[in-house]
N, C-alpha and C positions, 0 to 999 in steps of 0.2 A: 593691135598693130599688125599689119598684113606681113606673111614672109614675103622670102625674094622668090616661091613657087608661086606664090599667088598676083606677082608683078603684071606674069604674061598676061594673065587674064586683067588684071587692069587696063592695059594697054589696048588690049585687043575692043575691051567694051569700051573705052576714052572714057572711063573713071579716076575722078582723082585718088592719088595714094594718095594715104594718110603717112606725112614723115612727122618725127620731132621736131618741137619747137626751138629757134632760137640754133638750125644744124645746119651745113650747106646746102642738105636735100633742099629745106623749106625754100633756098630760092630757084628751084626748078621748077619748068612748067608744069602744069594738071599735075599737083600734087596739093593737100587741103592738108592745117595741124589738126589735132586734136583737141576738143572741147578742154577748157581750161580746168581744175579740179575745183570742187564745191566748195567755200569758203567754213563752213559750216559753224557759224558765229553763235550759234546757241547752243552748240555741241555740250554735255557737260563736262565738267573740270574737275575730276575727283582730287583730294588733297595730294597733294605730295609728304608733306612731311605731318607728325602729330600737331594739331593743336596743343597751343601754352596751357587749354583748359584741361586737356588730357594727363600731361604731365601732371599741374598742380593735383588734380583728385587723383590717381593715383599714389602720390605722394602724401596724401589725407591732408592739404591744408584747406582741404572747404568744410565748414561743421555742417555737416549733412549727411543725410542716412536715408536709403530707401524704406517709406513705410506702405505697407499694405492693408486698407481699409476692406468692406465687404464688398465694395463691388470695380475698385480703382485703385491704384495708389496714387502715392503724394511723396511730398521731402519732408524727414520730422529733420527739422532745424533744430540746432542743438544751441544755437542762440537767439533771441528776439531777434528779427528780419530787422526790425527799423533800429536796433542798436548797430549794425553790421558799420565797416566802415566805404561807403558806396563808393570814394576813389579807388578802393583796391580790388574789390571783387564782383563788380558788374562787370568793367572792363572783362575782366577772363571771364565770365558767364556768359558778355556779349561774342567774345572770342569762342567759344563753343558752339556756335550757331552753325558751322561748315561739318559740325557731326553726322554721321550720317546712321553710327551703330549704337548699339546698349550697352551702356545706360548713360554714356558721356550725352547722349543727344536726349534723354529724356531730362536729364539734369539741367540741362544747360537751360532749357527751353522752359519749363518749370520753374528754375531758380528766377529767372529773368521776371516773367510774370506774376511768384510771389516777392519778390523788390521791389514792382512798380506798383502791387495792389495795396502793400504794406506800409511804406514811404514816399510817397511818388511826390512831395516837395525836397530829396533829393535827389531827385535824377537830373534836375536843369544843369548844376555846377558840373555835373561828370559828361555832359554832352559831349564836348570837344574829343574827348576818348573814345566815346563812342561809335566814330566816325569811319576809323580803319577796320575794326571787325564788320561792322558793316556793308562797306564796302567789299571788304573781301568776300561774305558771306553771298549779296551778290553776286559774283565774281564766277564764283564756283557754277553757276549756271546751273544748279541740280534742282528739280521744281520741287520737292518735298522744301530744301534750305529757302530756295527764293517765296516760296509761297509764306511759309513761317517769318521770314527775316519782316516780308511786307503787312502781315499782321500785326508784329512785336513792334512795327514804324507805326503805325495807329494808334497802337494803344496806348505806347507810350508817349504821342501827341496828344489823345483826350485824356487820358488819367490827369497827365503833371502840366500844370500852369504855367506858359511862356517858353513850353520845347520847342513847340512848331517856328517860334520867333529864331529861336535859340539855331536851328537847322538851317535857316536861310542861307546864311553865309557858305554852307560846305553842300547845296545844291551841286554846284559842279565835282564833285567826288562823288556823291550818290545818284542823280541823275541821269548819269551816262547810260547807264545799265536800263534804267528804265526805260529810255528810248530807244534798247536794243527787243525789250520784252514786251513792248506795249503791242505790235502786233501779233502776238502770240494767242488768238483766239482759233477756237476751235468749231471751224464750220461742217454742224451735223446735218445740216439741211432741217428736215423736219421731226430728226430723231431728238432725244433729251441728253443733254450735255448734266450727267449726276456729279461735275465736278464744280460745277455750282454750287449747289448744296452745302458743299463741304469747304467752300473760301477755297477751293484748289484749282479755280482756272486762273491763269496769268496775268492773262491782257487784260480781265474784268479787274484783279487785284490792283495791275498799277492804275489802273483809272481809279480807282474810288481811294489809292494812298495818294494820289497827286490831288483827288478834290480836297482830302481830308486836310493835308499838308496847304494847299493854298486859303480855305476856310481858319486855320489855325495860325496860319504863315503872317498875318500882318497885311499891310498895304504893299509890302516890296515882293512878296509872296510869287503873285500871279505875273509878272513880269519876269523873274527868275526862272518859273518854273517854263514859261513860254519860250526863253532864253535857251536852254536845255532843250526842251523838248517840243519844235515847232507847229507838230501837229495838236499838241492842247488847247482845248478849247476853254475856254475858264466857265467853271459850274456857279458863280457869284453874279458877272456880270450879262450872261444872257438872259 
């Protein structure tokens, strides 16, 4: 924004000032606003307050323990995974997924995929719960959570029988987001994008969860997800 020294010389060149928007100046002659500020929609959203998964382990109600193997760890469950009871503790496992430190995020993300490898006929009945961590995991906009949250959507469409059906209905709570991230690729020109490699680019992620999701979706599938997200192209019917 120009001082009131640097007016003269506006004047003198017939350059517009720059006034604020929305002020008396703006309706004076040869003066121009200032470019508007960057909306910046995929900014990330770090949490605000703890996760409900942080509280509960802290408070030890999840039987789980970090074990250290010879070259990785893992969770030694201190109960049979497929004894657990899946309405109460996937829920807050799925709610862990906005982690971003240690060990709450390694736990979360962990537990998730030993519940779905273990029992994965029942994850269908606990869907509906499922839907707001989700979302919010989404939400958070951080690409380590989005990139993980759109894996843990895969996999728990091909492990369990009739999720992908099961998801149709709450397309529009999950959806949105994807159509914010879908052009999120990264043009290297001729260099190598290594976040390939690793399931970590964005835009490639929600393309192959929306084909995955419409190949597992049913026949109402590809219309929903076209509904949402207009630039999809469907991978079944070309």
């Amino acid at each position: 924004m120009p001082t009131s020294s640097t007016h003269w010389l506006y004047e003198q060149l017939h350059l517009p000032r720059v006034v604020p928007a929305f002020s008396t100046q703006a309706l004076q002659p040869n003066v121009r606003l200032p470019p508007p500020p960057r909306v910046h929609c995929v900014r990330p959203r770090p949490l605000v307050k703890p996760t409900l998964f942080r509280k509960y382990y802290e408070r030890g109600d999840f039987p789980i323990a970090l074990q250290f193997d010879a070259s990785s760890k893992s969770i030694a469950w201190k109960r049979q995974v497929q004894d657990l009871d899946y309405h109460h503790f996937l829920p807050m496992f799925f709610d862990g997924l906005c982690e971003t430190e240690h060990p709450y995020k390694f736990f979360a993300r962990r537990g998730i995929h030993d519940m779905i490898k273990n029992a994965p006929h029942k994850v269908l009945p606990v869907v509906p719960q499922l839907i707001i961590p989700i979302k919010n995991a989404l939400n958070t906009r951080i690409p380590d959570v989005v990139c993980c949250t759109m894996q843990i959507i895969q996999k728990m469409v091909k492990s369990c029988e009739m999720v992908g059906e099961a998801l149709v209905p709450y397309y529009r709570q999950i959806l949105p987001m994807f159509n914010l991230l879908k052009p999120m690729n990264v043009n290297t020109g001729d260099g190598i994008d290594y976040a390939q490699q690793r399931d970590e680019n964005i835009g490639d992620l929600v393309q192959q969860t929306l084909e995955i999701l419409e190949r597992h979706g049913g026949e109402d599938a590809f219309i929903n997800i076209k509904y949402m997200i207009p630039t999809y192209e469907s991978c079944m019917l070309n």
